[in-house]
C-alpha positions as CSV (number, residue, x, y, z in Angstrom):
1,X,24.3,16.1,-0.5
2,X,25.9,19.8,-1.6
3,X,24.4,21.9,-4.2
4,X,28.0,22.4,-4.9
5,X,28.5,18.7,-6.4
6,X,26.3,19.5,-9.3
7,X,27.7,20.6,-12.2
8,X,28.5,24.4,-12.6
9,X,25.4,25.1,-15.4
10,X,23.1,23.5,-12.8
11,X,24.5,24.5,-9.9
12,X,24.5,28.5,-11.1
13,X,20.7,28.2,-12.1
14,X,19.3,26.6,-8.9
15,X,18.3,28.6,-5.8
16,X,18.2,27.2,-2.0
17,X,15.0,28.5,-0.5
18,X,14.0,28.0,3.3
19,X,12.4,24.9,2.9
20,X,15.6,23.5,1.7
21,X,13.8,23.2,-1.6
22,X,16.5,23.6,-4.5
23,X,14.6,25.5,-6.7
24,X,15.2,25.5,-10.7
25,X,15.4,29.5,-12.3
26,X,16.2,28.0,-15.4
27,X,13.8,27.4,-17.9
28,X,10.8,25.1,-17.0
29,X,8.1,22.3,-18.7
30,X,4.0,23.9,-19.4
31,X,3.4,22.0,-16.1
32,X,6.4,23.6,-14.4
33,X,9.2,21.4,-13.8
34,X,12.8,22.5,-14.4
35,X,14.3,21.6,-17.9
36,X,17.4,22.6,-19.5
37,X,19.0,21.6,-22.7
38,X,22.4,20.1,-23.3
39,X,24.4,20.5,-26.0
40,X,26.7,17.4,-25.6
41,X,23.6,14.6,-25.9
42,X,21.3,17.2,-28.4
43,X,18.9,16.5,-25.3
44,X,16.3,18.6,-23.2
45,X,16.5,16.7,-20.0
46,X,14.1,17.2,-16.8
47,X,16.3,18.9,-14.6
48,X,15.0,17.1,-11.0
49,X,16.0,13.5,-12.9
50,X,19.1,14.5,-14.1
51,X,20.1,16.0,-10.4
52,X,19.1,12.6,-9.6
53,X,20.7,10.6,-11.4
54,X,24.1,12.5,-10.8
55,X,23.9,12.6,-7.0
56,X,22.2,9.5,-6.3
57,X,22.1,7.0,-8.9
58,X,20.1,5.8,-11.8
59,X,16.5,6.0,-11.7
60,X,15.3,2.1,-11.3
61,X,13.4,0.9,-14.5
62,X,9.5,1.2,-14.4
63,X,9.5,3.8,-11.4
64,X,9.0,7.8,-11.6
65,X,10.3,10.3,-9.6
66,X,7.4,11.7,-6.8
67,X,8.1,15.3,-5.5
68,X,7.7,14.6,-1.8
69,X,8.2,18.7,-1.3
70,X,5.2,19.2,-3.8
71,X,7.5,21.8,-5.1
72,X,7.9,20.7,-9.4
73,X,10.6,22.7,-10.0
74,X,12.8,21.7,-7.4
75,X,16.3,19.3,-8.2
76,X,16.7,18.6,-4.6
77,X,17.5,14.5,-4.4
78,X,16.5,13.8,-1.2
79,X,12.6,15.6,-1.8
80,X,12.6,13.1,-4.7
81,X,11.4,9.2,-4.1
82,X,11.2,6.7,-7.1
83,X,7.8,4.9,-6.9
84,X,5.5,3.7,-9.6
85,X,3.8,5.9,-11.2
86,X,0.4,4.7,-9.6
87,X,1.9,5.6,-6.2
88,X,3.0,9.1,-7.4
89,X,-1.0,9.9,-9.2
90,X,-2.5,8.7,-5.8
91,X,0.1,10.9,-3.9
92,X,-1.0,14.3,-6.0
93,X,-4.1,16.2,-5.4
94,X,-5.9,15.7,-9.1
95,X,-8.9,14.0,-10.0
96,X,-7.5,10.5,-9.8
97,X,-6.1,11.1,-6.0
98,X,-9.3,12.5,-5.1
99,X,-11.4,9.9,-6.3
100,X,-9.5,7.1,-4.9
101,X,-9.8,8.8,-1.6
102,X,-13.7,8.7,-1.6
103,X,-14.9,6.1,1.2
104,X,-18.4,6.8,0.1
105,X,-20.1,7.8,-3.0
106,X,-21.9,10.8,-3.5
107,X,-25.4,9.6,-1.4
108,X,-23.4,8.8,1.4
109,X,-23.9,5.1,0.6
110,X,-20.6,3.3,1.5
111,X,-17.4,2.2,-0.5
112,X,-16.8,-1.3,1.2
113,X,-16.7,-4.9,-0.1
114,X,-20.3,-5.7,-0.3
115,X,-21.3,-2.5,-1.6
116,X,-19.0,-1.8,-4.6
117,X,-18.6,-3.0,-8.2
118,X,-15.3,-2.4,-9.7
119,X,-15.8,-2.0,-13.6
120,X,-13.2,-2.8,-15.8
121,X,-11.4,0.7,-16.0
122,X,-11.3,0.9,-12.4
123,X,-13.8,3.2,-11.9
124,X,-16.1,2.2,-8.7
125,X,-19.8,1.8,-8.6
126,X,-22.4,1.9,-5.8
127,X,-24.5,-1.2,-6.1
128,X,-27.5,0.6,-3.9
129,X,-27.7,3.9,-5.8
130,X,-27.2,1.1,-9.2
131,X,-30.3,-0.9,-8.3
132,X,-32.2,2.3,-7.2
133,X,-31.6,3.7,-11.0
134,X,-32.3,0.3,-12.7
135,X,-35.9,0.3,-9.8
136,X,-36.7,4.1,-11.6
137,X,-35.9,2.6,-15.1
138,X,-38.2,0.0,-14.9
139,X,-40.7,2.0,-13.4
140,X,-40.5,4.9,-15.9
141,X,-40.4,2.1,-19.2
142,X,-43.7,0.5,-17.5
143,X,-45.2,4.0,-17.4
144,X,-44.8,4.3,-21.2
145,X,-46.6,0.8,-22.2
């Protein structure tokens, strides 16, 4: 893919760096990916989906685009992968990502079949370090009786 096959207003705000990262100088999102405005639909599209669109194809229904270069204001197709948007959270580096990485909890106990509870929001529980606070509960309500 050429740089060159965008269309001119892209094309003239977009930078090739040495990571063949195509890198949006245009105006950009709070959370720093490329955005630009265009007066034909009265839109402000995302500038890395509408590179995509145009020199790939349409994005397929129900996924997002994941920045495999990291880099959020880059339009380069090929550093972009549709996946769900599960995939692309567990991909990043933010709480989500981090917590799902875990293998343990935070007493070194292990995340494995026999030792975790899944709650309903997802969120993973340590059945040892679960009965050892329910043990101290019962211990600390029979000390007031």
């Amino acid at each position: 893919m050429e740089i060159a096959t965008l269309p001119a207003n892209i094309a003239r705000r977009t930078v090739i760096d040495a990571s063949s990262c195509w890198l949006w100088t245009g105006g950009k999102t709070r959370n720093g990916y490329g955005q630009a405005y265009d007066p034909g639909s009265k839109r402000v599209w995302l500038v890395h989906r509408l590179a995509y669109w145009l020199l790939v194809g349409p994005i397929p229904q129900g996924l997002t685009l994941d920045h495999l270069c990291r880099v959020r204001h880059c339009v380069n197709p090929s550093h972009l992968e549709p996946v769900t948007s599960r995939v692309n959270t567990l991909r990043g580096v933010g709480h989500s990502a981090v917590n799902a990485a875990k293998s343990e909890c935070v007493n070194g106990h292990p995340f494995d079949l026999i030792n975790t509870r899944i709650r309903r929001s997802g969120r993973r529980d340590c059945r040892i370090c679960s009965a050892e606070r329910c043990r101290q509960w019962r211990v600390a309500r029979q000390a007031l009786t």
